[in-house]
N, C-alpha and C positions, 0 to 999 in steps of 0.2 A: 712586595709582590707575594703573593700566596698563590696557593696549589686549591683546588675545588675538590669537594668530597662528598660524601654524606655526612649532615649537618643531625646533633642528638636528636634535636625537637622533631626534625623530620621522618626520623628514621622511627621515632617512639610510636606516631600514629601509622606507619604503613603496617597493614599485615597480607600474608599472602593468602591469594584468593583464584577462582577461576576466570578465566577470561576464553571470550571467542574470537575467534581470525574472522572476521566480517572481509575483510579487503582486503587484497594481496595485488601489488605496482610495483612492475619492474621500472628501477631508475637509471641503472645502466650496469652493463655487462656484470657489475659482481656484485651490486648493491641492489636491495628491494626492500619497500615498504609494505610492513606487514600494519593492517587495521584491527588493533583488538579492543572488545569492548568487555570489562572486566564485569562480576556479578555486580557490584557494589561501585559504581562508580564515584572514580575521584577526580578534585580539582588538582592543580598543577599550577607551579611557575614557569616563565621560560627560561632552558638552560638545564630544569631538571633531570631525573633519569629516571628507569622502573629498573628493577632487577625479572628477570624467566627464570621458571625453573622446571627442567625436564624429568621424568621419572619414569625409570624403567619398570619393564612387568619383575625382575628380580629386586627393586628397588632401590639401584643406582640411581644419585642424581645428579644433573649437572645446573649448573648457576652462572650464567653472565647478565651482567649489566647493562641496559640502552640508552644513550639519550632520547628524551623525546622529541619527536620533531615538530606536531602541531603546536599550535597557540593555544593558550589555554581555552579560548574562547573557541577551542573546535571541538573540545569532548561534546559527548561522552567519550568516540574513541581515541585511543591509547594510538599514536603511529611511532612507529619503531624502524626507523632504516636500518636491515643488517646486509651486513657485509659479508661474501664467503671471507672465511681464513682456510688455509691449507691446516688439514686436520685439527679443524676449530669443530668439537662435538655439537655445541649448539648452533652456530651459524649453517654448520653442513644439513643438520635435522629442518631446519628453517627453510632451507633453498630446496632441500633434494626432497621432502616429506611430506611437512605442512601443507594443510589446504586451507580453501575456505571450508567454517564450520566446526574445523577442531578447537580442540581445548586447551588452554597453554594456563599455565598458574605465573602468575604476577603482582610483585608487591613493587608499592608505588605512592605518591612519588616519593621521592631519594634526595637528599644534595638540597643545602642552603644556601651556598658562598655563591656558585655558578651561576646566579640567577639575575634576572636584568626583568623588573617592572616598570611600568607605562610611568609612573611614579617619579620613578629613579631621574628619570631627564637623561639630557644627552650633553655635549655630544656625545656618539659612541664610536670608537673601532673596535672594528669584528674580521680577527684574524682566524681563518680554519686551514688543517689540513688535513685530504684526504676526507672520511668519514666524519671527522673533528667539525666538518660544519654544521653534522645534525643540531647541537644543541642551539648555536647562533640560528639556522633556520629557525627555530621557534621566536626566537628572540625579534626578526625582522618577519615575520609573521603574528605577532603578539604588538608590535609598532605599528603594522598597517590597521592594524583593530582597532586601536587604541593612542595614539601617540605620533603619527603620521610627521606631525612637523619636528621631532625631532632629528637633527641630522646624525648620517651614519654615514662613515666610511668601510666598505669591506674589501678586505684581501683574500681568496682562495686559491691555495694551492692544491694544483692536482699533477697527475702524471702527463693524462690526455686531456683533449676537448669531450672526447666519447666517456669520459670516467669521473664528468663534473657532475655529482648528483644536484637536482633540483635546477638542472641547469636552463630548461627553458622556463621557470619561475621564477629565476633571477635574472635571466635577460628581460623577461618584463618589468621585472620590480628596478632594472638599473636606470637610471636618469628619471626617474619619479620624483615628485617634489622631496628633496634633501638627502638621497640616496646616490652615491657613487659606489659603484663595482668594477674590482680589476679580480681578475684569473691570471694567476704564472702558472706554466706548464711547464713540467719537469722533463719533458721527454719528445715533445713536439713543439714545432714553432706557433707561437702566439696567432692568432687572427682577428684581435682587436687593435686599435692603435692605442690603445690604454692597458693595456696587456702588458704579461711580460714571459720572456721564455726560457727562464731560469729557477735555480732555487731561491727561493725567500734570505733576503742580505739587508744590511741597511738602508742602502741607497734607496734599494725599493719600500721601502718601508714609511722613510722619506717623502715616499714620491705621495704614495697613500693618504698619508697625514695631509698634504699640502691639501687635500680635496675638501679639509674640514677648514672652515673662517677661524677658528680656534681649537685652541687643544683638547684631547677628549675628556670629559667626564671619569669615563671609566673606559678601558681595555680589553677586551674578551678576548683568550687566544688558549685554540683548541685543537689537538692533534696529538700524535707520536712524542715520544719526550728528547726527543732530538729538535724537531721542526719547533715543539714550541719552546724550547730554549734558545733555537736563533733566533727566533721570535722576539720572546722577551729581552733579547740581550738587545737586538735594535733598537727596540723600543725605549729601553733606558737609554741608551748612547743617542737616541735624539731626541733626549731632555723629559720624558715620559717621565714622571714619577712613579716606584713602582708600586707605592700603596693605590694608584689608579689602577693595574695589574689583576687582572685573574685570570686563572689559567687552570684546565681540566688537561691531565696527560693520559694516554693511552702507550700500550706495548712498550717497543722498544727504541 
């Protein structure tokens, strides 16, 4: 099992550059997609990230990381789901500031392990939590492009029904030819019968797998480094191998 990062090769060709806010989409209560479309446009994998970088008129800057969320095959823009953080400098600037038509600086893309091409085959599980599904969004968005008959099992963990980003694009995308979708809810009762209204444990995990004819190819599981360490540990305890394993962590 490995951890996802920024990969040298990738990190050697991004440089930072301008970009505009073309489109701004609220996803739900604390998360929004911002549409930037950088000077210099670039390609991307799915799973990658860009880094932002804000700068003040004293010349403070601040620097966080995104994954991307479209398929590569959506550029030229750049989508970036951010999330508020309680006294997060750049997600606050993003939510309370940002318009359309401003100018953000962004190097791009980032990260080589995280990535899952049309190429790669399936099957797949794609574990997210919270925010941790932007980069798998790309990834079952870069399959409906390209790759459609691969199967894919995903899991998303969120708190509420109200706080599942992308959520009525995966209620479309769920029961399409070789896609199953379940949501646990941390904090509200489930309202699927394929649901669950717990935190992420083996059993459930289990139950996930069962939706694939065979075992996965490869593993995606993204989120907090708590969530994706239950994550991962079920996965291995139901026979997973963990060099099938990757995993992108965030906070705490």
């Amino acid at each position: 099992m490995t951890d996802g990062g920024a990969e040298p090769g990738t990190v050697r060709a991004a440089r930072w550059q301008p970009s505009t806010i073309k489109r701004i989409v609220r996803q739900t209560p604390r998360v929004t997609s911002f549409f930037l479309l950088p000077r210099t446009p670039f390609v991307w994998r799915a799973g990658q990230h860009a880094d932002v970088r804000l700068t003040a008129p004293d010349g403070y800057t601040a620097q966080r990381s995104y994954s991307i969320a479209g398929a590569p095959e959506a550029g030229p823009e750049v989508e970036l789901a951010v999330e508020r953080l309680e006294d997060g400098e750049v997600s606050s600037f993003f939510h309370d500031v940002a318009a359309v038509g401003d100018e953000i600086e962004i190097k791009g893309p980032l990260g080589g392990h995280f990535v899952w091409n049309a190429a790669d085959g399936g099957p797949l599980l794609l574990i997210g939590g919270g925010s941790g599904v932007v980069p798998l969004m790309s990834m079952l968005r870069h399959r409906a492009e390209r790759a459609a008959h691969v199967p894919v099992a995903m899991l998303y963990s969120a708190r509420a029904w109200d706080e599942i980003i992308f959520r009525d694009e995966l209620l479309d995308l769920d029961g399409k030819v070789g896609l199953s979708l379940a949501f646990a809810l941390t904090r509200e009762p489930a309202r699927r019968s394929q649901d669950f209204s717990r935190r992420i444990d083996p059993p459930m995990v289990a139950a996930v797998l069962a939706a694939l004819s065979e075992g996965p190819r490869l593993a995606f599981v993204c989120g907090a480094n708590r969530f994706v360490s239950a994550a991962s540990d079920a996965l291995i305890a139901a026979g997973i191998d963990p060099q099938r394993i990757r995993t992108e962590r965030y906070g705490q």
